[in-house]
C-alpha positions in Angstrom: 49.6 101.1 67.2 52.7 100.1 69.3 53.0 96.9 68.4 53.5 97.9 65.1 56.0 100.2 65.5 57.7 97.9 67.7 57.4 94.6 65.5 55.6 95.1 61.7 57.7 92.2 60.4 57.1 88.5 62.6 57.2 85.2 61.7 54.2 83.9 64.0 51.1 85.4 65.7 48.1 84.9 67.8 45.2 87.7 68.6 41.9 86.8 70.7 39.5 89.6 71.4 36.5 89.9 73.7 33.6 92.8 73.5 32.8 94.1 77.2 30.0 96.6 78.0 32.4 98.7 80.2 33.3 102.0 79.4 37.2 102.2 78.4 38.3 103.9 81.3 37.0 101.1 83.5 38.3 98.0 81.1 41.8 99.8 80.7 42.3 100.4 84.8 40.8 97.0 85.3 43.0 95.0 82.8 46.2 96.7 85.2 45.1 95.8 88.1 43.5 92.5 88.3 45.2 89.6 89.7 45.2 86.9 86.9 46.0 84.2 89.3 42.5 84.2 90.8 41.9 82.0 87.5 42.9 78.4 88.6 43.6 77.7 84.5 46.0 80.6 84.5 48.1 79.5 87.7 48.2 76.1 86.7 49.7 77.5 83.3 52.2 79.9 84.9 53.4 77.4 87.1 54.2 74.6 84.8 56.1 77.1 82.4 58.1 78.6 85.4 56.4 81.9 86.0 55.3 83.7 88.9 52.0 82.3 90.3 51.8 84.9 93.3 49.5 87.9 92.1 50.1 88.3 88.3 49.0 91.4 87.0 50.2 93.5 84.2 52.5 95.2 86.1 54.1 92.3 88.0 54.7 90.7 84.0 56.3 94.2 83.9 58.8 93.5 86.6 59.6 89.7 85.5 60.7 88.6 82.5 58.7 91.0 80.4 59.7 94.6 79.9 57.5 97.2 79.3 58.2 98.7 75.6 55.5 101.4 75.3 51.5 102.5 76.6 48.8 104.7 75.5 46.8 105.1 78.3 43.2 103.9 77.5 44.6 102.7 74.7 47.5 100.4 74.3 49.7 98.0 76.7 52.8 96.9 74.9 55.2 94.5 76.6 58.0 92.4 75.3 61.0 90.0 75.5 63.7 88.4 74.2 65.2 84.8 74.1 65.7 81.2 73.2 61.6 80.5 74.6 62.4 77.0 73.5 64.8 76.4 76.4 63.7 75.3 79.5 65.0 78.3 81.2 64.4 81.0 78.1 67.6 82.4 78.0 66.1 85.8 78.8 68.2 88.7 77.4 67.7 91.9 79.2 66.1 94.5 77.2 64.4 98.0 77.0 62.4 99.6 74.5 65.2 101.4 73.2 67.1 98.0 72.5 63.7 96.2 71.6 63.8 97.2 68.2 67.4 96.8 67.3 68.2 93.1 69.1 68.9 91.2 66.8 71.2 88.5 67.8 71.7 84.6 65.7 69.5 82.6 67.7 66.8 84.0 69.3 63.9 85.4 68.9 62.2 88.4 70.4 58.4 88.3 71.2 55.4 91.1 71.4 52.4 91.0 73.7 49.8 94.1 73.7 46.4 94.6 75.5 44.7 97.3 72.8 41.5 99.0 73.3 38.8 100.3 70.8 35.7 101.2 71.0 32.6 99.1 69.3 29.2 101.0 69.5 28.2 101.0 73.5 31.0 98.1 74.3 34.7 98.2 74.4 36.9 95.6 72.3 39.8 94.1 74.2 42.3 92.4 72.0 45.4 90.5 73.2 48.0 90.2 70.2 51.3 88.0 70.5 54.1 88.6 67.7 57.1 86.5 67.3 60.2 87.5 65.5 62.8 84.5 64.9 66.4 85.9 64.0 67.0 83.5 61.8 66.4 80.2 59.9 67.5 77.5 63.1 66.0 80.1 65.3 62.8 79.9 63.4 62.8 76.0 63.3 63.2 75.7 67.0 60.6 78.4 68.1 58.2 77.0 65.5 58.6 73.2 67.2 58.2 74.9 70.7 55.2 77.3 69.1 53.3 73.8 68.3 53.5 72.5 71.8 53.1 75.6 73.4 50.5 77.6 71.5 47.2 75.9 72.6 48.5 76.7 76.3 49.7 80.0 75.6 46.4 80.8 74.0 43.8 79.5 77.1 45.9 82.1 78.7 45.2 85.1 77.0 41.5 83.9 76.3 41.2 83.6 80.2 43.0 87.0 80.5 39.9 88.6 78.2 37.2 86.6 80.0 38.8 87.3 83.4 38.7 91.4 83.0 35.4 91.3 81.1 33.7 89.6 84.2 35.8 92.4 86.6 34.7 95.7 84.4 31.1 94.3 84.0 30.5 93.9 87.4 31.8 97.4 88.7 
């Protein structure tokens, strides 16, 4: 998978999952194009952390702050970023895939996010992984503070991300 090629070796990580009776074709063309700020939840989140709130989609996360690192069509959605996440405003670095693996700079951390797709029986299996690579010890200790606040949050997201396209690809 591309996550692991792009990040084997992380310090913190969160996967949620949801099985949808779509075929993959359907789930993989939904999950880019819906609009993840029809969910209330998921606006309310972006906005208190700073984030667009005006039509979210994969591809807008694309064009933010997140750059895409690699995609199997049908398969695999790999985006990432780099930064002090802790800080109010993230110190983003700028990044490509080709830099991805190689940042490695005292004091931040670099971060993982991939939508995967297998199949299970008549359903698909969406999964939603986030990997965090600290790049060193005080980096570690001040992501792993912010991680505590923050991962609850971060995970409603994804999990409304899941339920959102299941109720899209299930209904086409």
């Amino acid at each position: 998978m591309l996550i692991d090629e792009f990040l084997s070796d992380y310090d913190f990580v969160e996967t949620h999952g949801i099985s949808i009776r779509a075929t993959p074709e359907e789930v993989y063309r939904v999950a880019n194009e819906i609009d993840f700020t029809e969910s209330f939840l998921i606006k309310a989140l972006f906005f208190l952390r700073g984030l667009s709130t005006e039509k979210v989609t994969l591809a807008s996360l694309k064009k933010s702050r997140f750059e895409l690192l690699g995609e199997v069509p049908g398969r695999e959605i790999l985006i990432g970023l780099a930064g002090r996440f802790w800080l109010p405003h993230g110190d983003m670095k700028k990044i490509d895939a080709q830099t991805f693996k190689k940042f490695n700079v005292a004091g931040y951390a670099k971060a993982v996010w991939n939508f995967a797709l297998r199949s299970e029986g008549s359903a698909v299996r969406l999964t939603t992984e986030t990997r965090v690579k600290c790049t060193d010890s005080a980096s570690r200790r001040w992501f792993g503070l912010y991680w505590t606040v923050v991962r609850p949050f971060s995970g409603l997201i994804r999990m409304e991300m899941l339920k959102a396209i299941k109720r899209k690809a299930e209904s086409c």
